[in-house]
C-alpha positions in Angstrom: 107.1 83.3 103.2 109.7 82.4 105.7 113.0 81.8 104.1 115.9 80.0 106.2 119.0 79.5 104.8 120.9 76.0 105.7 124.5 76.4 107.5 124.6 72.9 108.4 122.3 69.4 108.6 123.7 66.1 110.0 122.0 62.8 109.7 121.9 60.9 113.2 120.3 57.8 113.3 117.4 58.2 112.3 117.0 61.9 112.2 119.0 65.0 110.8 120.3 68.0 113.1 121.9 71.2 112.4 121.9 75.5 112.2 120.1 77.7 109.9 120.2 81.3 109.6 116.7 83.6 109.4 116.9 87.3 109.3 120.8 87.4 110.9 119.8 85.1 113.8 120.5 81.2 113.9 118.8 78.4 115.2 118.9 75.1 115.8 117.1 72.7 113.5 115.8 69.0 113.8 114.4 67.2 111.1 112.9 63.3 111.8 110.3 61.0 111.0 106.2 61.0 111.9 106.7 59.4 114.8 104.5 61.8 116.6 102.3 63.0 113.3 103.6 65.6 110.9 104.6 68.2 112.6 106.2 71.9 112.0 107.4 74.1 115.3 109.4 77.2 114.7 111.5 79.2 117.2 109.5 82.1 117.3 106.1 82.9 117.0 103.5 83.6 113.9 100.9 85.9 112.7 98.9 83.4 110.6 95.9 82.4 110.7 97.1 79.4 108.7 97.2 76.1 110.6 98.7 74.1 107.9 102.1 75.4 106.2 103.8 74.2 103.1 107.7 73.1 103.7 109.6 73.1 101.4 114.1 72.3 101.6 115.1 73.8 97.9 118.8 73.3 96.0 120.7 74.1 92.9 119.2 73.0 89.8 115.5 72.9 90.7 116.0 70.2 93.4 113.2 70.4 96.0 111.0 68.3 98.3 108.1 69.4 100.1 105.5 68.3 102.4 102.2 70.3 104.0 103.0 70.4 107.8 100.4 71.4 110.7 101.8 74.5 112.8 102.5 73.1 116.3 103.3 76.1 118.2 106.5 77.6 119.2 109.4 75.6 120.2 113.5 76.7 121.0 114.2 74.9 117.2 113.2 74.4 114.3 111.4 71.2 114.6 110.3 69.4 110.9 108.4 65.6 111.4 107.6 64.6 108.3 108.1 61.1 106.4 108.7 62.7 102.6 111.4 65.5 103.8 113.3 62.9 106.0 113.7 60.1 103.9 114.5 62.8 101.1 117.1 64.1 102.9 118.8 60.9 103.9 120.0 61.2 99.8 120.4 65.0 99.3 121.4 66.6 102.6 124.5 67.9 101.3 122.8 69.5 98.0 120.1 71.5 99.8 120.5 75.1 100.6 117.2 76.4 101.5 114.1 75.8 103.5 110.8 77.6 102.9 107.4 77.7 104.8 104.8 79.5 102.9 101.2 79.7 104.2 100.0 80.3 100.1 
């Protein structure tokens, strides 16, 4: 499991943007619609075999969303397309502390 820890996330108009911390390092993150399909790109590589990954933004008291993303490669952010998460978020950006990615 990948665990990412959210320093910031900040809605735009129609999408969110921010920095998360993973392993000391920090990254950029975007987080929109489907536009272009569901889609999960992280900003460095992985050894999975997995081609689907589970995403999950977690909180204080049990709060959670999640969707099952396609791995789309490598990319300089975090990138996170999915209707459920983003329209999640537009309500509880500011109570979410956490993003997971578990191939499980």
């Amino acid at each position: 499991m990948l665990s990412f820890k959210i320093e910031k996330l900040d809605i735009f108009q129609s999408y969110f943007f921010g920095k998360v911390e993973f392993r000391n390092d920090f990254y950029k993150i975007n987080v929109q619609n489907q536009k272009r399909g569901k889609v999960l790109k992280l900003p460095f590589p992985v050894k999975s075999e997995k081609k689907q990954f589970i995403v999950r933004f977690t909180g204080p008291n049990d709060l959670f969303v999640e969707d099952f993303l396609p791995y789309c490669g490598e990319s300089e952010w975090l990138e996170i397309d999915s209707d459920a998460i983003t329209y999640f978020l537009a309500d509880h950006q500011d109570k979410l502390d956490t993003i997971e990615i578990m191939d499980d």
